[in-house]
FIKOL-42143 format. One line per field, with one value per residue (C-alpha): residue in one letter; chain; x, y, z. Coordinates in pm, 1 decimal. Example, Ala and Ser with C-alpha at 12.3 -4.5 7.8 and 13.67 -1.06 7.14 Angstrom:
BEGIN
residu	[A,S]
chaine	[A,A]
east	[1230.0,1367.0]
north	[-450.0,-106.0]
up	[780.0,714.0]
This chain:
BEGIN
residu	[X,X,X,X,X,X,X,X,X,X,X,X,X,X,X,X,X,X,X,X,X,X,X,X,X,X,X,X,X,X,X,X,X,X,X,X,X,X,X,X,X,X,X,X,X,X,X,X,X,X,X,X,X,X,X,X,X,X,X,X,X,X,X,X,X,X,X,X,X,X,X,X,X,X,X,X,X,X,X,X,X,X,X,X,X,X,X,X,X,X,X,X,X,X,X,X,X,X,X,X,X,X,X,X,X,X,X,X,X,X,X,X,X,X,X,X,X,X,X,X,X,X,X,X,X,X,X,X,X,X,X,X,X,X,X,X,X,X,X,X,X,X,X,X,X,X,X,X,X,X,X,X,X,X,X,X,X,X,X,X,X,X,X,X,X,X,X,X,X,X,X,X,X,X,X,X,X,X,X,X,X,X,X,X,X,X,X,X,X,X,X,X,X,X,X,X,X,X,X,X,X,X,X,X,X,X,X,X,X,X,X,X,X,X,X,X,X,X,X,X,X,X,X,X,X,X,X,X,X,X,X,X,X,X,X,X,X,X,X,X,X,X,X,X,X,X,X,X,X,X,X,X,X,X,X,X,X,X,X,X,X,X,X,X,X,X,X,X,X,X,X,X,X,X,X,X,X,X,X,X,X,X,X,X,X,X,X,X,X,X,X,X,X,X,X,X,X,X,X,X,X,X,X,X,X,X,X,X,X,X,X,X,X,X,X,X,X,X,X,X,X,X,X,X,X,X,X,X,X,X,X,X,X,X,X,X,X,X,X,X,X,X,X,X,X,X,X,X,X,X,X,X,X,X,X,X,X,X,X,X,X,X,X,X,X,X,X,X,X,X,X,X,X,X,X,X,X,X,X,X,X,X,X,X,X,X,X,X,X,X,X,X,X,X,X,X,X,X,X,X,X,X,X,X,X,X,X,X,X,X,X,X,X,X,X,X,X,X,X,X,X,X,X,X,X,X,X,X,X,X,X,X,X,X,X,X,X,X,X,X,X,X,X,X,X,X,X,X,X,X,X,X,X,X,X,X,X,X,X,X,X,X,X,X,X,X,X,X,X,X,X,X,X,X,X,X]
chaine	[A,A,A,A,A,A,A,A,A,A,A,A,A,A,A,A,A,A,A,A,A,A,A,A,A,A,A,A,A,A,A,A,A,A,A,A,A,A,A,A,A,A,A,A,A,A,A,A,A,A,A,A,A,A,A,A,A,A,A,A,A,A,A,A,A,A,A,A,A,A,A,A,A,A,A,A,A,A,A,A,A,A,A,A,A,A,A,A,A,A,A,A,A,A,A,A,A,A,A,A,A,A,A,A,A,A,A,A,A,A,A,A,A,A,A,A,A,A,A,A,A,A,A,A,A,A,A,A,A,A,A,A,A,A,A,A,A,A,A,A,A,A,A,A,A,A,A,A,A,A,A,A,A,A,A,A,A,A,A,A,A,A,A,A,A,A,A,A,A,A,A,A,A,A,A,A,A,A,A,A,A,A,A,A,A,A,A,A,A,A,A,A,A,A,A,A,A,A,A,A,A,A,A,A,A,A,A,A,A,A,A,A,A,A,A,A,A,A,A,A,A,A,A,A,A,A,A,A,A,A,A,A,A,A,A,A,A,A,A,A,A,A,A,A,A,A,A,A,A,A,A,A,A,A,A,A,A,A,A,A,A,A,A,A,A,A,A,A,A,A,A,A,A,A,A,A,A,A,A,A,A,A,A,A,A,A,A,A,A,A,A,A,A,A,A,A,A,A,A,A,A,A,A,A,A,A,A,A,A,A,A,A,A,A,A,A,A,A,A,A,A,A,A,A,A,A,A,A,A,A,A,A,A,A,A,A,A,A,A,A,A,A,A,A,A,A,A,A,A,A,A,A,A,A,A,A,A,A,A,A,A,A,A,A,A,A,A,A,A,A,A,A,A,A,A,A,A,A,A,A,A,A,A,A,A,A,A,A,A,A,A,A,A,A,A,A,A,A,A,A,A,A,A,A,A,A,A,A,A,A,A,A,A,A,A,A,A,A,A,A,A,A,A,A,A,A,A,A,A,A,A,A,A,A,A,A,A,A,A,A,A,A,A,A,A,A,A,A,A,A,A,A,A,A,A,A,A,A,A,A,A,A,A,A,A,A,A,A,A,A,A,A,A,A,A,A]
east	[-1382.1,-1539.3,-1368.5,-1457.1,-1291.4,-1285.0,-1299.6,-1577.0,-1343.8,-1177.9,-949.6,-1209.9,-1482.2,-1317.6,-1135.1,-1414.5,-1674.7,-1380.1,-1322.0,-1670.8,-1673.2,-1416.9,-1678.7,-1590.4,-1836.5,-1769.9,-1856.5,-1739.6,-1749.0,-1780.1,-1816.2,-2030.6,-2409.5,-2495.1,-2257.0,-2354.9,-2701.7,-2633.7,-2442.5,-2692.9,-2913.3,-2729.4,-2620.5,-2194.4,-2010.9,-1750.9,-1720.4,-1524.8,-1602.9,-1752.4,-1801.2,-2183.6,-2292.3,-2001.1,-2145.4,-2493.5,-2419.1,-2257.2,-2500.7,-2772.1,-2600.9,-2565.7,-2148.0,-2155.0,-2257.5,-2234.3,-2263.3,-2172.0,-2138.8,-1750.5,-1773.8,-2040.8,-1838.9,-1517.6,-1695.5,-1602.8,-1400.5,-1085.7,-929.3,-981.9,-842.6,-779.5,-849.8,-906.5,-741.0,-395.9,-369.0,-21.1,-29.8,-39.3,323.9,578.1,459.2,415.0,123.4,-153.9,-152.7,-440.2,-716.8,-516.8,-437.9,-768.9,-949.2,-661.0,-766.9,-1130.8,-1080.5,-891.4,-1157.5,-1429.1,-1171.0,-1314.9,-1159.9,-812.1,-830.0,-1193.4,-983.4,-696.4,-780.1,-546.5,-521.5,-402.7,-321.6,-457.0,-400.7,-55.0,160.9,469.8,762.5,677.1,338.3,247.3,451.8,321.9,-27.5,64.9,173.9,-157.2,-339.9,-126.8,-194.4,-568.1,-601.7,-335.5,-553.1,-485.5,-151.6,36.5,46.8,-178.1,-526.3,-433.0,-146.2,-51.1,12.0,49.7,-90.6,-62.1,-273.3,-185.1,-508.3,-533.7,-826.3,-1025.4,-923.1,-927.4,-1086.1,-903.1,-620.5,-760.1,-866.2,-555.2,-312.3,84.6,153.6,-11.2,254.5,186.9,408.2,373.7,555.1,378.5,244.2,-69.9,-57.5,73.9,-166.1,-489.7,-406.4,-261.9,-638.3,-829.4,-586.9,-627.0,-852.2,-556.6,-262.5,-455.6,-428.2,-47.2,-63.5,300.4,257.3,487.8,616.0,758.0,827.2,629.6,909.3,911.1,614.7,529.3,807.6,739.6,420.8,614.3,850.1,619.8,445.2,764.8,987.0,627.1,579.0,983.4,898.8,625.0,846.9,1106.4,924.0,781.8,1131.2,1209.1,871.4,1072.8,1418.3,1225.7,1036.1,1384.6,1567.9,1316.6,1246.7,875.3,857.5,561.4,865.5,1102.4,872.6,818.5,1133.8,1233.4,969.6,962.7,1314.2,1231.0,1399.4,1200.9,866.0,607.9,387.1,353.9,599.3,325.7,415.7,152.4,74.1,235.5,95.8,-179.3,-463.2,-455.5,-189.2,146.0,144.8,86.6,336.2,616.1,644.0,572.2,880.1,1105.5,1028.1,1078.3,1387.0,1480.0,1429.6,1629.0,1944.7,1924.3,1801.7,1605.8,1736.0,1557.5,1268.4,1286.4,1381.2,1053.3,845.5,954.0,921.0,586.9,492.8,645.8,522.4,133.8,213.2,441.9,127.5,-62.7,175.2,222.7,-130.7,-77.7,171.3,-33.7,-330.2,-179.1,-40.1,328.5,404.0,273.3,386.9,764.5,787.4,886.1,717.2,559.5,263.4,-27.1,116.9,151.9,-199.4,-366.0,-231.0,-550.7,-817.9,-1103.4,-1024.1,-1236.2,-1063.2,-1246.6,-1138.0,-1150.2,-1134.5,-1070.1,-934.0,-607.8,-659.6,-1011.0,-1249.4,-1290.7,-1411.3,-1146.6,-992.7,-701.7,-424.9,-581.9,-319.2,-658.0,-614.0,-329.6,-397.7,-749.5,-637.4,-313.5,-526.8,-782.6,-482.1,-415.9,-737.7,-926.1,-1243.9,-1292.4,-1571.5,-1526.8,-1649.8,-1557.0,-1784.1,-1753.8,-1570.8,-1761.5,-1970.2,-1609.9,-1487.7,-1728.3,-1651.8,-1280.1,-1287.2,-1451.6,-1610.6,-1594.2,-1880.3,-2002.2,-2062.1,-2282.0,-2036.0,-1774.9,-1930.8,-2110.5,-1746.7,-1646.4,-1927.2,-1728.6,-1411.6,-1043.0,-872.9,-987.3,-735.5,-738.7,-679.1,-772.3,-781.0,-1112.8,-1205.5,-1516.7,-1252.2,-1091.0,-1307.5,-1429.4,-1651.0,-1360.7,-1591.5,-1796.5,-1595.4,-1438.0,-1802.9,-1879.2,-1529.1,-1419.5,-1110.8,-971.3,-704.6,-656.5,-359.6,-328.3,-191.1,-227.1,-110.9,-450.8,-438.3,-271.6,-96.5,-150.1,-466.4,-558.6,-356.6,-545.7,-840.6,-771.1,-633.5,-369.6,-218.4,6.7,117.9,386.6,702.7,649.8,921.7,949.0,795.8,1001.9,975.8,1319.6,1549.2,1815.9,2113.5,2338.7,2143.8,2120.1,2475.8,2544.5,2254.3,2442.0,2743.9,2632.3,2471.9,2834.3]
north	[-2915.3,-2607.7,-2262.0,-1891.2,-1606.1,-1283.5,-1030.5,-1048.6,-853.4,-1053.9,-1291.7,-1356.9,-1422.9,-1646.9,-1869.8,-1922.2,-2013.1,-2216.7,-2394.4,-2472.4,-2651.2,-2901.8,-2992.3,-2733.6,-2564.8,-2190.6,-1892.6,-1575.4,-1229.7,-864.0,-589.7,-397.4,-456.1,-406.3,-647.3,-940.2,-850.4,-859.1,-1154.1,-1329.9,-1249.1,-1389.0,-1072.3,-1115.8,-766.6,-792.9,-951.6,-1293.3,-1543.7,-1812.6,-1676.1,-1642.0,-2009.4,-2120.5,-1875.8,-2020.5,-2365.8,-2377.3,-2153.4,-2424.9,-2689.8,-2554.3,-2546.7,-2156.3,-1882.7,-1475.8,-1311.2,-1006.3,-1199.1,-1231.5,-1433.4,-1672.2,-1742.5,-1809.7,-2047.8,-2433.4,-2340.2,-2547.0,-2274.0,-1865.5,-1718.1,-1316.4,-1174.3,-827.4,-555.4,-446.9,-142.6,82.0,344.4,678.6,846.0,565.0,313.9,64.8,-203.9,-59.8,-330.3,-158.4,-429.1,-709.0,-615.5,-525.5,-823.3,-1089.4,-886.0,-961.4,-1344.3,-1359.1,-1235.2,-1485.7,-1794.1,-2029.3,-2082.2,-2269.3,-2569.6,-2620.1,-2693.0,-2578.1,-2299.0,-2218.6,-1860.8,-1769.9,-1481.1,-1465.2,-1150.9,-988.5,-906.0,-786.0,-1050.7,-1085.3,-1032.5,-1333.5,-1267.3,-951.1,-1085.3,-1367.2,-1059.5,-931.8,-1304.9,-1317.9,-977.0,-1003.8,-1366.4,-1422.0,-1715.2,-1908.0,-2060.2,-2036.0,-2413.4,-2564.7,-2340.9,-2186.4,-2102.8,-1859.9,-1967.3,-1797.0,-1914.9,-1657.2,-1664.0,-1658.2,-1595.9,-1399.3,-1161.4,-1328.0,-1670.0,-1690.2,-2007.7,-2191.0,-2076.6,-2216.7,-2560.3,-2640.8,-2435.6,-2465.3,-2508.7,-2422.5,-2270.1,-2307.9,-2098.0,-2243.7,-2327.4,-2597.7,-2977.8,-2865.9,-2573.3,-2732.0,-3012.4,-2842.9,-2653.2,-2973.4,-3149.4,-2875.6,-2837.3,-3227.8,-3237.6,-3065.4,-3264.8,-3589.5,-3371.9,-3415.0,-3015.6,-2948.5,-2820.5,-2631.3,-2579.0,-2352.6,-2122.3,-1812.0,-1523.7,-1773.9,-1828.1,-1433.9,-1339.0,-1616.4,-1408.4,-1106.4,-1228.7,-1390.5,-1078.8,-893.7,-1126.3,-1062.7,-716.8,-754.2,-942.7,-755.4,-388.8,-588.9,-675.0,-330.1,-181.9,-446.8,-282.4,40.5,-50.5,-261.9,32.3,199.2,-53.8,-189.7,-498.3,-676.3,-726.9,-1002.4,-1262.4,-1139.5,-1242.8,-1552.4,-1627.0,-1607.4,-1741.3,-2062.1,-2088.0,-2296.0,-2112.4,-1821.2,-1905.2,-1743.2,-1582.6,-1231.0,-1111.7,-929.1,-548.5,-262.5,11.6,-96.5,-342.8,-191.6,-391.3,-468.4,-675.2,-569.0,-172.3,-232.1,-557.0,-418.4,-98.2,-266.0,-482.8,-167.4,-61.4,-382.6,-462.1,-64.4,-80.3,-464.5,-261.5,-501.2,-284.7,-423.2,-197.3,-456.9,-388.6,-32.9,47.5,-163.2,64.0,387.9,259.6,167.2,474.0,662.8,390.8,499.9,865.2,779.4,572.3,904.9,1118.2,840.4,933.6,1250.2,1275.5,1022.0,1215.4,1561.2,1750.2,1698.5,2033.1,1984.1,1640.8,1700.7,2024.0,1847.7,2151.4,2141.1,2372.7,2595.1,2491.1,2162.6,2139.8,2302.8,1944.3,1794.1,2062.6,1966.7,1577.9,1345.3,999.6,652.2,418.5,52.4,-79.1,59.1,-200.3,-259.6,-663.8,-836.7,-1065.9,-798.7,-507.8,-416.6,-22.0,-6.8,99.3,96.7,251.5,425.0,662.2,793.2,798.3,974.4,1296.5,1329.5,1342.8,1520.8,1759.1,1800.6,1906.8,1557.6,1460.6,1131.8,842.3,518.3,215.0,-127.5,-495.9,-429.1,-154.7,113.3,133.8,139.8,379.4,636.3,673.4,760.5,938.3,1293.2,1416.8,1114.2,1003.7,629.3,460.4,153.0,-60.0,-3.5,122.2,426.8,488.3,513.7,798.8,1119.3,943.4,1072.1,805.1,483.3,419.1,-27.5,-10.2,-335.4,-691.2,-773.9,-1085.4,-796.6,-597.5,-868.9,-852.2,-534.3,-459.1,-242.6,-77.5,-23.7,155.8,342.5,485.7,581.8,769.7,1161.6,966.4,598.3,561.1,308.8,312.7,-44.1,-86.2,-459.4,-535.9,-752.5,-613.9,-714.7,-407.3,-481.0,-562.9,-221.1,-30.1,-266.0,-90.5,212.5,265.4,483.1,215.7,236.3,-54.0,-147.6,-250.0,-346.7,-157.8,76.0,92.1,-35.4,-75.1,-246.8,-453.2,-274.1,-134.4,-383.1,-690.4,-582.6,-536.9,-919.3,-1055.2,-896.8,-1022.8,-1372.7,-1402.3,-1325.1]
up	[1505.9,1566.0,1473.4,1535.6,1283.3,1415.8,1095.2,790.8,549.2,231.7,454.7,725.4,546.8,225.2,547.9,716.7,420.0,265.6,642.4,645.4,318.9,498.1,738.8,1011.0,1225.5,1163.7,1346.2,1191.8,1375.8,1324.5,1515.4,1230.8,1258.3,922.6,767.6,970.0,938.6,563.7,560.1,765.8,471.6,243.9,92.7,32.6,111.6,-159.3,-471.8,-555.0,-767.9,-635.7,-280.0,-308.8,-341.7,-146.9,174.8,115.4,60.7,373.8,579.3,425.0,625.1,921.8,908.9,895.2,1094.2,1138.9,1483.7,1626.7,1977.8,2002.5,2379.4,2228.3,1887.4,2106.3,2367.8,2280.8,1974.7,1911.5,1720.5,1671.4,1364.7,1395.9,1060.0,1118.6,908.5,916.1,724.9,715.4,938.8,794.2,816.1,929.6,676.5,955.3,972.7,1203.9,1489.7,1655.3,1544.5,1623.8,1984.1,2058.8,1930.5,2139.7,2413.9,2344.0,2277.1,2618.6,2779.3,2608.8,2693.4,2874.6,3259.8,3310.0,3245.8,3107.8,2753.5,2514.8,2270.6,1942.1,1879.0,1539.2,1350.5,1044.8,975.8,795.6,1061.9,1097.9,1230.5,1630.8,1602.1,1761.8,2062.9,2158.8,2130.6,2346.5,2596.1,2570.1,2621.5,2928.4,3078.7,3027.8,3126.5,3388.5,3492.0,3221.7,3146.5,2787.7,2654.6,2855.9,2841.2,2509.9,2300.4,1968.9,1609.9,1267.8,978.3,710.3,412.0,45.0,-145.2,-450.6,-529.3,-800.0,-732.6,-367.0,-347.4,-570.2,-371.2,-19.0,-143.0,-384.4,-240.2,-312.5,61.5,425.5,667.6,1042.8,1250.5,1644.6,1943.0,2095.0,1941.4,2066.2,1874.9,1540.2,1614.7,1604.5,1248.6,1113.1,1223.9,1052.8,724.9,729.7,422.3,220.6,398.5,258.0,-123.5,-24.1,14.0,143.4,517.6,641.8,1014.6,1129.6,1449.8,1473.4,1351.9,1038.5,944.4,1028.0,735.9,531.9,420.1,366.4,217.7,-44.5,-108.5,-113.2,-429.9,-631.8,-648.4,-722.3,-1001.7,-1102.8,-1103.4,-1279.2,-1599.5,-1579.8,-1589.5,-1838.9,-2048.6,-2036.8,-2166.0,-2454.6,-2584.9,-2605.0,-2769.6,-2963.9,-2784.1,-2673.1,-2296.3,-2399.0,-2568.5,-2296.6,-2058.2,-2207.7,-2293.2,-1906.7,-1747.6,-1893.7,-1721.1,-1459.2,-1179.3,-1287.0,-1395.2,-1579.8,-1320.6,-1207.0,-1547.4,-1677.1,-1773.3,-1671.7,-1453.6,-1139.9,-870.9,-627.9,-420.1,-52.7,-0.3,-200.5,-157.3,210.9,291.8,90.2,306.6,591.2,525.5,452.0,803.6,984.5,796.6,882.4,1272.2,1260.7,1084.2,804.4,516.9,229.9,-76.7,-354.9,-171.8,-85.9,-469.2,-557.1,-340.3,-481.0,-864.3,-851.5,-728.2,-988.0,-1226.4,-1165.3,-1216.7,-1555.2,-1723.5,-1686.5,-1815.5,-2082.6,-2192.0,-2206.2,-2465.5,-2677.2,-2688.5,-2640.2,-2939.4,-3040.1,-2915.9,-2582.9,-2551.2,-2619.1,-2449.2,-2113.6,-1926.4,-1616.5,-1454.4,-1654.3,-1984.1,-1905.6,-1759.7,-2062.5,-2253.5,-2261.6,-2198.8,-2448.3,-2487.8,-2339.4,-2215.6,-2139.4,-1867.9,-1962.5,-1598.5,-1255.6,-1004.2,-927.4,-1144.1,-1290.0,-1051.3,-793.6,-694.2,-464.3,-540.9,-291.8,-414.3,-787.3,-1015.0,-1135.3,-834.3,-968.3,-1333.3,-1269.1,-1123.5,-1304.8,-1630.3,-1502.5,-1420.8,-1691.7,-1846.1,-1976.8,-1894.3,-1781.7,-1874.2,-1705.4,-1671.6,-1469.4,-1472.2,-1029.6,-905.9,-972.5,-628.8,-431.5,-723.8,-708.1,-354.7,-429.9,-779.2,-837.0,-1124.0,-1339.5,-1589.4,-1523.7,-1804.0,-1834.1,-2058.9,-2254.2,-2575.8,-2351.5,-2212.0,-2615.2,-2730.1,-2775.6,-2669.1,-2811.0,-2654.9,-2471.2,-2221.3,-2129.5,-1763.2,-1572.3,-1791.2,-1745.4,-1987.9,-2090.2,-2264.3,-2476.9,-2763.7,-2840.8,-3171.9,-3301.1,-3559.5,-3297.3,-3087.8,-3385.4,-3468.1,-3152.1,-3092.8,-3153.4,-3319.4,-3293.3,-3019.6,-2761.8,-2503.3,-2369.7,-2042.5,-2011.9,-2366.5,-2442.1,-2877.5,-3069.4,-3234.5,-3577.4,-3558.4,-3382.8,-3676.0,-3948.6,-3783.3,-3815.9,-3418.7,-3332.2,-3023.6,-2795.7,-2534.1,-2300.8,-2343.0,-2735.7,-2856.9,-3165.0,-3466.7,-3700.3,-4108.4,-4201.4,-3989.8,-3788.3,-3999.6,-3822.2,-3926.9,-4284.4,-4304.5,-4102.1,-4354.0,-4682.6,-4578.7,-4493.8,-4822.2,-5010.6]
């Protein structure tokens, strides 16, 4: 089969290399010059593991390809996956169609003439529900020539890749979802997905509206999840609880399950910040009103700015820190103190900053008078581009010197193990505010650490006055 994706950005370019390791000739296009030329050089844009040698193995033998040529990528092809961006449109919240449109329009024009063959165009892309039909609209408007069914039709076929362990993710995933209307359609993604279907990889079909929520609705339930535990975090530190055993104690409840219960700063990336509002809107226009959803939204943000302010009455004096005060006095909390970043993108094995809970920490604490040191294994090219006034450190030890409080950001496997003597010589004092709860408390204390996590509860040095008084009374 041969296969043109239009879009080199994280989706595009991970389907196609991925496609071509099945034995697929790929073709995958970009409008940007540079990027293909750098691809073309063997030179990967973005950073996932594995990606490099996958891209190369596959250029090697001749199953992969980068053009700018849209017409020439599209001639012969069996199938043409749109993976171009959808970002949310500033104000409304809405994905920006834009890049979708304009590409089907594109691909109709490089179709070949009715009835020289059958083409399956797919969106690859996020979109919202009835995506597919308006690009069919636009197919049929450009190319009224052809005819929907028999020279080409439209399918969805959403991905489900994680940053970090995107591959793993396209060759072993937990099911492929094909969204069409037509045999020919679901035929020609069922050929090329053949390699997993053999795997016994679950396939689902389904019409397009389906398959188009299916995605969303995916995304949707895990940054649910994810704000849950967080909240979770919150009531634990109140009561005395330690959001780790809750966690554990519901996920392995098998109608829960362990993933995504992981307490932090709040979800960011590409994918969840975007989809979730997204799916407020569409749910808004169709009168059928997500609240779990639209609740989730407006947490996390406020989740970002708490983790700041959270670090601020750590490191700030007790004064300061209980006062409750906004504006100059607030402000003046940390003017003096110096605070080191322990990671910057929104989760480990990328380099990807959008919608990084460090863009809201960073400011907020630089608000409020702290200077910042930072350092991150690969995000600090894309970080330096969006953060002002920052000092980049080399590792994590140079992000220590003349630190007052180390602040563990993203969970990169770098940070796991830190010399804690180390660090403790190199600091202006010994404090550590983990965000990812990697220490273990004690430990940190043993080491002279002032520490502070999430969602770990109280310190504590007797049992609850309740449980004494069960215990005594048990014991008469």
């Amino acid at each position: 089969m041969r296969v043109a994706v239009i879009g080199t950005g994280y989706v595009g370019l991970v389907s196609g290399a991925c496609f071509s390791e099945f034995g697929t000739q790929v073709v995958c296009v970009d409008k940007d010059v540079e990027k293909i030329a750098r691809l073309q050089g063997g030179e990967i844009p973005i950073y996932e593991p594995g990606l490099e040698d996958l891209v190369a193995q596959n250029v090697g033998a001749g199953r992969l390809s980068f053009t700018t040529d849209l017409a020439a990528a599209v001639e012969g092809a069996d199938a043409v996956f749109i993976a171009v961006g959808t970002p949310s449109r500033r104000g409304d919240g809405h994905a920006d169609l834009s890049f979708v449109f304009a590409a089907a329009e594109e691909v109709a024009r490089a179709l070949p003439a009715a009835g020289a063959g059958f083409t399956c165009i797919v969106t690859k892309s996020t979109v919202p529900v009835g995506t597919g039909r308006r690009v069919a609209e636009v197919l049929a408007r450009t190319r009224p020539d052809l005819a929907l069914g028999r020279d080409y039709d439209v399918a969805s076929n959403p991905e489900f890749l994680r940053e970090g362990s995107a591959i793993e993710d396209f060759m072993r995933p937990d099911r492929v979802v094909i969204g069409a209307e037509s045999e020919a359609a679901r035929d020609c993604l069922k050929a090329l997905y053949r390699p997993l279907y053999l795997n016994e990889t679950p396939i689902v079909s389904t019409r397009l509206e389906t398959a188009e929520l299916i995605k969303y609705a995916a995304n949707a339930f895990l940054a649910v999840k994810i704000t849950f535990i967080n909240e979770i975090a919150d009531l634990c530190e109140q009561v005395g609880g330690d959001v780790q055993q809750v966690a554990r104690g519901i996920g392995l409840d098998g109608r829960i399950g362990a993933k995504f219960l992981h307490a932090g700063p709040g979800y960011g990336g590409s994918c969840f910040p975007k989809d979730t509002l997204a799916l407020v809107r569409t749910a808004q226009e169709a009168e059928a009103p997500l609240r779990i959803v639209e609740t989730t939204v407006e947490v996390n943000e406020a989740r970002k700015a708490a983790m700041a302010e959270r670090v601020v009455a750590f490191l700030g004096d007790a004064e300061a820190a209980g006062s409750n005060q906004t504006g100059p006095n607030q402000t003046a909390t940390l003017a003096g103190k110096t605070v080191g970043l322990l990671g910057l993108t929104f989760k480990p094995n990328t380099d990807d900053m959008r919608e990084a809970p460090a863009l809201a920490i960073v400011p907020r604490l630089q608000a409020a008078g702290a200077s910042i040191r930072a350092y991150d294994p690969e995000g600090m090219s894309e970080a330096k581009k969006l953060l002002d006034d920052v000092a980049w450190c080399a590792d994590p030890y140079e992000t220590a010197e003349g630190a007052d409080c180390l602040v563990l950001l993203t969970e990169w496997n770098a940070f796991r193990n830190l010399d804690l003597d180390r660090l403790k010589a190199l600091m202006t004092q010994p404090a550590l505010v983990d965000l990812r709860n990697v220490y273990d408390p004690e430990r940190l204390k043993q080491a002279g650490f002032k520490y502070s996590g999430i969602g770990r509860g109280r310190s504590r040095s007797a049992e609850p006055a309740h449980l004494t008084v069960v215990s005594d009374r048990l014991a008469g």
